[in-house]
N, C-alpha and C positions, 0 to 999 in steps of 0.2 A: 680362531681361539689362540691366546698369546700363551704360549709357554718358552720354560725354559730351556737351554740347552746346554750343557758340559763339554768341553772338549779336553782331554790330559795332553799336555802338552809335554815330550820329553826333555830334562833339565841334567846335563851333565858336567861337572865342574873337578879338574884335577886338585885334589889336596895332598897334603902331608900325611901320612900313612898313621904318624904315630900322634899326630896332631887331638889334644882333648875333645871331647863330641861337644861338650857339654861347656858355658861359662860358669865362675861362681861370682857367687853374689858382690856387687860393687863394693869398696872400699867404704869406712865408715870415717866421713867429711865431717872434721869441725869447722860448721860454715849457717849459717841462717838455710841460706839456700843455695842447692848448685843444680847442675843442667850439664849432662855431658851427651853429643851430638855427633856422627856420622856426617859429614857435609854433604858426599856424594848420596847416599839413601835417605838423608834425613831421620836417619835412625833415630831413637832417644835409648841408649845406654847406660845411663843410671841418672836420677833425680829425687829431688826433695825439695817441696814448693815451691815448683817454677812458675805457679802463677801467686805466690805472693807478692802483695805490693809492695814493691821495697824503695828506700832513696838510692837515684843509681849515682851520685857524685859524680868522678870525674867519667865515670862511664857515660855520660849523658856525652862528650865527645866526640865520639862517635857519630853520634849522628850529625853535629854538627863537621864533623868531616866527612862524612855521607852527601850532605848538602855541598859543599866546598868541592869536593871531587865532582858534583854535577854541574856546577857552575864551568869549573875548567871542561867539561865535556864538550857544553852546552857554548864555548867561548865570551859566555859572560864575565871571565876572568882570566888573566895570563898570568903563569909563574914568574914573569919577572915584573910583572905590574908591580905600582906600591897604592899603598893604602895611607891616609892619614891617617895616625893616630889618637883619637880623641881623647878626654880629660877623663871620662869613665872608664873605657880601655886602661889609662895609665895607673888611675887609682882601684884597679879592681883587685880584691877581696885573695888570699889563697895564694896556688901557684904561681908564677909568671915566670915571662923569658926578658922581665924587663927591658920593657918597650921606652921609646924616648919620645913624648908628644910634637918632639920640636924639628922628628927627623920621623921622614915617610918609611914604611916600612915594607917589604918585598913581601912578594904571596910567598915565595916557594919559602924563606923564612920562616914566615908566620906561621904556613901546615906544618914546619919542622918543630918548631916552638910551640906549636899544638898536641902535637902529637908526642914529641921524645920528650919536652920538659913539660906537658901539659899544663901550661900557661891561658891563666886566665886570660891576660890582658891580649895573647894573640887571637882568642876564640873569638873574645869580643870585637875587636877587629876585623876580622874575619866575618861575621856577622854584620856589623856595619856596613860593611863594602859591598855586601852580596845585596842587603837586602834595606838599606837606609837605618834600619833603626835593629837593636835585639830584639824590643819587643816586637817586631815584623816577621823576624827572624823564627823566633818561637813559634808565630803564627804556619811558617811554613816546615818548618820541623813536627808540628800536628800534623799538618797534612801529610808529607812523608810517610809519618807513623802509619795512618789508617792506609795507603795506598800498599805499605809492607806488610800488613795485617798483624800491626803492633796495638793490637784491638783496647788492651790495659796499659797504656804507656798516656802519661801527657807530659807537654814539656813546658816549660817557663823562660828558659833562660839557654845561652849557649853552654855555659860552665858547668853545672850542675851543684852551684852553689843550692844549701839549702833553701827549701821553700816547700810548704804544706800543699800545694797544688802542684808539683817534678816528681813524678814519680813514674816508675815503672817493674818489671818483671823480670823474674829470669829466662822465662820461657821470651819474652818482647825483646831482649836483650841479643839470646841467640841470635833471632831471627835479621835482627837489624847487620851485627857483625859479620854473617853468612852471606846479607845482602851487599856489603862493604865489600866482603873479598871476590866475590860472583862477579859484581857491578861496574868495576873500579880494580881489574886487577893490577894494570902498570902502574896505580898509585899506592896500591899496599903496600908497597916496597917500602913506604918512611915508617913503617909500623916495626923490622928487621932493623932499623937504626942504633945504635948502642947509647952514643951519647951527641950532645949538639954545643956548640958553643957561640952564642949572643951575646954582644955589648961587652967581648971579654971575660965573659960568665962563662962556664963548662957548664953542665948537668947531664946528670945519666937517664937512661929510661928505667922508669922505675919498676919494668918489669924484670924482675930477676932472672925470668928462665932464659931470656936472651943467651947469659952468661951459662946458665947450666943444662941446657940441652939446646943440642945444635940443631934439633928438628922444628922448634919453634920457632915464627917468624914474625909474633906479634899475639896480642893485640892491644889490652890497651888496662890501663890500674886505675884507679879510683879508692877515694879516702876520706872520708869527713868523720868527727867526734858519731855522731847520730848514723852513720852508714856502715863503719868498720870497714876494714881494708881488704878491699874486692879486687878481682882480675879477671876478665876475659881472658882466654889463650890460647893460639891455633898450633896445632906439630902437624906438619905434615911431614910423612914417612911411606915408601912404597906407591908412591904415587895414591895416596890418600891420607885425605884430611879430617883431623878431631877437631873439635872446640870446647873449649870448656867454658861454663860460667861459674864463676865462684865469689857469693857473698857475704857480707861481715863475718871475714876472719878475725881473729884477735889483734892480728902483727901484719907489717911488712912480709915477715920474713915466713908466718903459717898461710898464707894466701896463695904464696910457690911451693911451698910444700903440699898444700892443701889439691892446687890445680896439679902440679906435676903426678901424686897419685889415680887423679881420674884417667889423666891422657896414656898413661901407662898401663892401667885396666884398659882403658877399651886399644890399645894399641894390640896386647900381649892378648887378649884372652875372646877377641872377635875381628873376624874378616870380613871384607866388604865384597862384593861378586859383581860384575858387570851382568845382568841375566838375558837385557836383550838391547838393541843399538837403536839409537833414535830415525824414528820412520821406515826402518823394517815391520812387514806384516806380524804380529804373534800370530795372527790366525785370519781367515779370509773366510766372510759369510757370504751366502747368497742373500741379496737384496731383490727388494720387488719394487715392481713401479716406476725402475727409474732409469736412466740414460746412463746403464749399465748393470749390470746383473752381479759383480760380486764387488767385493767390500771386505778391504784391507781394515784389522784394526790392528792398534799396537800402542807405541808410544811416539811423542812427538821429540823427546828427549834420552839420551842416554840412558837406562832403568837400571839403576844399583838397589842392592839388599844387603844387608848386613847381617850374620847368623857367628853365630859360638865359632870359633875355629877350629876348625876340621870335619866341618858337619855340612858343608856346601855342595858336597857331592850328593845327599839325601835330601834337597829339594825338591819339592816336586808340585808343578802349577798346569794349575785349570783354569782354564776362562769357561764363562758363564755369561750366555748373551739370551734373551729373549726373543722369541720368531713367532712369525716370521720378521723380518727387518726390513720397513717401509721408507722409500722415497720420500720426501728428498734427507739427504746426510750433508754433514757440513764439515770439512776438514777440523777437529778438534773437536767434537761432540762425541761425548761420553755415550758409547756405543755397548757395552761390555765390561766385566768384573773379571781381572784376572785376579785367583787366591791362591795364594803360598802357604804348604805345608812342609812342615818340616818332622820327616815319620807321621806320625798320628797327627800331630797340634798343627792347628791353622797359627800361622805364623801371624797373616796382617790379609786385608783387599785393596784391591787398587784398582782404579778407573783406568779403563781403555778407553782410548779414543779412538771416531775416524782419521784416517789415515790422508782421504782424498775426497775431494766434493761430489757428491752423485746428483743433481737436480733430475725435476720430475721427469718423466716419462711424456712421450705424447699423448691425445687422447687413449688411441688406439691400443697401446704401450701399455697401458694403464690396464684398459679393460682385460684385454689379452695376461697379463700377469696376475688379474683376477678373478679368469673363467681358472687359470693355474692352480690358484692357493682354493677356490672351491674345490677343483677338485681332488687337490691333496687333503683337504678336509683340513686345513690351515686357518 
């Protein structure tokens, strides 16, 4: 007979003595929509429709430097390679780092020109080179999407020129930028750039916070008539990382206002906990059947949590496995639920995994573990 079983697990964390138990409620965002996120827990810390569809303009960049950074991984591309220029790249639409059809133009350029002046005609370029054509391009910026589980995002184009079929989410938007900096982190560094200067041209990045808070290191503005003036934005502080997503602001200038309030809420008023280290056991079950008898579960990754500040020390987690626990186990099979309370309230659950592979037992092994569980009445 399967049942359950509980284990409490002790959880203790030094705080600040004088530290608030408690958060208050998030800041109130003039914004269509925003999304403010915990990197290391995945927390979500304050929001308002981050699954609405929205046009993401120049935020669609991203992902097209998402793409770009895998190419360079992958050596389909070198930073000092050039690209030709083509006649759409030159006449393309919006921003540019004004490109010259008649002169080849360098990768590591054109990411900069992507990214600090966010230039059409370097995206498109950039696309052309990677993948023959934009629309090829688009084709694989879909794929991406579904492989991040950017489930409501589709994409069209590398720029995020308008179009009734480019569209995506705040919540898709997170997800993608988290995977940018996780994915690709020697290359986020053009993201911290202030300003770039092509063909003689300067331009700034038009992220403001660059300029007004030194913990931010990126990430990336977006602007159309029909989208209003949006920002992604990462602070990292304390050896942890916020992101914000914020859409159709009014201005330029309410979008860093706008982002700089959430990143300061969830900086000021919640902390993040390491609770347990990746492939250390949480808890060790006995297993039957198999070509060994217990059975490490935990996590495969680092486990952070995110709780109100000063309230880390009143965590408190149980796993919850069902038994008895049969042969065979697979290194990463969701074996157990560890649940976080915090005082009384269930904070969240989380899957535990196996830790290490058990394959079956021999005959003999088998039978013998099963006169066992008979007669523990199992």
């Amino acid at each position: 007979m399967n049942k359950c079983i509980s284990i409490v697990v002790a959880s203790c964390f030094a705080v600040l003595a004088h530290a608030a138990p408690f958060s208050p409620p998030a800041p109130q965002i003039e914004a269509r929509a925003w999304l403010l996120i915990d990197a290391q827990s995945g927390a979500v810390l304050a929001q308002r429709d981050p699954d609405r569809k929205i046009e993401p303009a120049s935020l669609t960049k991203l992902m097209t430097a998402y793409l770009t950074f895998g190419a360079l991984k992958e050596g389909r591309l070198q930073l000092g390679q050039t690209l030709q220029v083509s006649e759409k790249a030159w006449k393309a639409e919006g921003s540019r780092m004004f490109l010259d059809p008649r002169k080849p133009a360098v990768v590591e350029d054109l990411i900069k020109g992507m990214i600090v002046q966010s230039g059409n005609d370097a995206c498109i370029t950039l696309a052309e080179g990677i993948a023959g054509s934009e629309a090829a391009f688009a084709a694989l910026m879909n794929q991406t999407a579904q492989r991040l589980g950017m489930r409501a995002s589709h994409f069209v184009n590398a720029t995020g020129l308008p179009d009734a079929q480019h569209y995506t989410t705040a919540r898709d938007l997170a997800t993608l930028a988290l995977a940018l900096i996780r994915d690709f982190p020697s290359d986020y560094k053009y993201y911290a750039i202030k300003e770039f200067t092509h063909a003689g041209i300067t331009q700034p990045n038009r992220n403001r916070l660059l300029w007004l808070d030194p913990n931010v290191d990126g990430v990336k503005t977006g602007h159309t008539e029909s989208a209003g003036y949006c920002l992604i934005a990462s602070s990292r502080r304390d050896n942890r990382r916020l992101l914000s997503v914020v859409l159709g602001t009014a201005s330029d200038a309410a979008r860093a206002t706008e982002s700089q309030k959430l990143l300061n809420y969830g900086l000021q008023f919640h902390e993040t906990v390491r609770l347990y280290t990746a492939n250390q056991p949480v808890s060790v079950f006995r297993i039957y059947k198999g070509k060994g008898s217990e059975l490490g579960v935990g996590f495969t990754q680092d486990f952070h949590v995110t709780v109100p500040r000063g309230s880390a020390s009143r965590i408190k987690a149980e796993v919850i496995a069902r038994q008895p626990l049969l042969a065979p186990a697979t290194r990463g099979q969701a074996m157990a639920t560890l649940r976080l309370k915090l005082d009384d309230q269930i904070l969240a659950e989380y899957p535990m995994v196996a830790l290490q592979t058990i394959p079956v037992a021999s005959l003999i092994g088998r039978l013998w573990d099963g006169l066992m569980l008979l007669f523990k009445g199992i």
